[in-house]
N, C-alpha and C positions, 0 to 999 in steps of 0.2 A: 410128235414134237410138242414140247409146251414151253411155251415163253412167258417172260416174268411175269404179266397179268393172270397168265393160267395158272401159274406156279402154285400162285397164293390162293386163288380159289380152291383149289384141287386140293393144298393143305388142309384149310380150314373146313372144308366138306368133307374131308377123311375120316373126320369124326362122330360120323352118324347122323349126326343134326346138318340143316338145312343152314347155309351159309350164302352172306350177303353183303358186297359191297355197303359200309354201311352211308356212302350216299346214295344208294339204291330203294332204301328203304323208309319211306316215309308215311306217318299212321293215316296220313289224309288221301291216298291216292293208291297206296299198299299196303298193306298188314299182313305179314306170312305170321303163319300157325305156330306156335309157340310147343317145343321149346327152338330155338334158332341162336347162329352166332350173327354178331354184324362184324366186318374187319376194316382197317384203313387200308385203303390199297394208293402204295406210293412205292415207288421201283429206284434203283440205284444203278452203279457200276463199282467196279470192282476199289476197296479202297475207301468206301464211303459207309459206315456205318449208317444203317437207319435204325428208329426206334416206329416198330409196329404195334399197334394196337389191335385190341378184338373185345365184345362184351358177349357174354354166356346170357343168352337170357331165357328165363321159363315162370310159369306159372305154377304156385306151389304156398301152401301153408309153413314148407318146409325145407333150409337150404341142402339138403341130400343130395337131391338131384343133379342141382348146377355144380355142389363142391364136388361131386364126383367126376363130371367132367372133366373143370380144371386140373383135379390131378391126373386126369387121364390124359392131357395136354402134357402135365408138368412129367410125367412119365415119359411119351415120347420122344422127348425133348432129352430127358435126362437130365443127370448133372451139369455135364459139358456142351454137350449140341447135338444139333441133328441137318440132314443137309439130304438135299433134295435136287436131283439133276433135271435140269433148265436147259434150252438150246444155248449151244455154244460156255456152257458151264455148269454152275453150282449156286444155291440158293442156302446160307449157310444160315442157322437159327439158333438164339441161345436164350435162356431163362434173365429178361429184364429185370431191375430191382425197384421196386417191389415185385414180382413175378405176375403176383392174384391178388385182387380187394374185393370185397363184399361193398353193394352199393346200393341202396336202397330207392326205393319211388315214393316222394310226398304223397303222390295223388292215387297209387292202391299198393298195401302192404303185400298184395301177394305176389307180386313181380319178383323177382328176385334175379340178381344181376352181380354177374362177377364180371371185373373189368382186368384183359391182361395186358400183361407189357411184354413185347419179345423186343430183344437186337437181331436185326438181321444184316449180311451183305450178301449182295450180289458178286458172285465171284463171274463174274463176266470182262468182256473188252465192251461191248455195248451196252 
C-alpha cells in the first residue's frame, strides 16, 4: 500500500538517483552524495491542483549528466501525464511550464542544477 507521502518519494527515487524531501536535507547536519534529487513534498485531494517542485542536482564540469535526467523525467511523463496508483486513488502528473531550468551556484561553478516544475492532483476523497 502506498500513500500520498510514499507516492512521491517512490516517484522521485524511480530514477536511479537518491531522493530527498528537500526539507530533509541540509549542508550543515546532512550532505548526501551527489548526484541526488531534493522534492517538495505537499499532498492534496481530489480537485485541487498542486504545483510540485524538484532540483536535479550533480557535480560536473558539464551539464550532460543532469540534462539527461531531466529528459529522462520529461520522457516519463510524457506529453500528457503520467499517474501513479495511491491508496484509495491516483496521483496524476503533468509537465509544469516552464517544465526544466538550468540554475546555477555563485559559490562553485560545478554544481549544476536543473530545477522542475510538475502539476500534480491527488485523485483521492482524502
Amino acid at each position: 500500500m502506498t500513500n500520498k507521502w510514499q507516492a512521491l518519494q517512490e516517484f522521485w527515487s524511480s530514477f536511479g538517483w537518491d531522493a530527498y524531501d528537500e526539507n530533509s536535507v541540509d549542508t550543515g547536519s546532512f550532505s548526501p552524495e551527489l548526484p541526488y534529487i531534493t522534492y517538495s513534498a505537499q499532498i492534496g485531494n481530489i480537485g485541487k491542483v498542486l504545483t510540485l517542485t524538484a532540483s536535479l542536482w550533480d557535480r560536473s564540469s558539464s551539464w550532460k549528466n543532469v540534462s539527461d535526467k531531466a529528459d529522462e523525467i520529461a520522457q516519463r511523463i510524457g506529453y500528457g501525464y503520467a499517474i501513479r496508483k495511491i491508496d484509495g486513488g491516483y496521483l496524476w502528473l503533468v509537465q509544469g511550464q516552464p517544465f526544466a531550468q538550468r540554475m546555477n551556484d555563485p559559490n562553485d561553478t560545478e554544481i549544476k542544477r536543473i530545477y522542475i516544475i510538475l502539476n500534480a492532483e491527488f485523485l483521492t476523497a482524502y
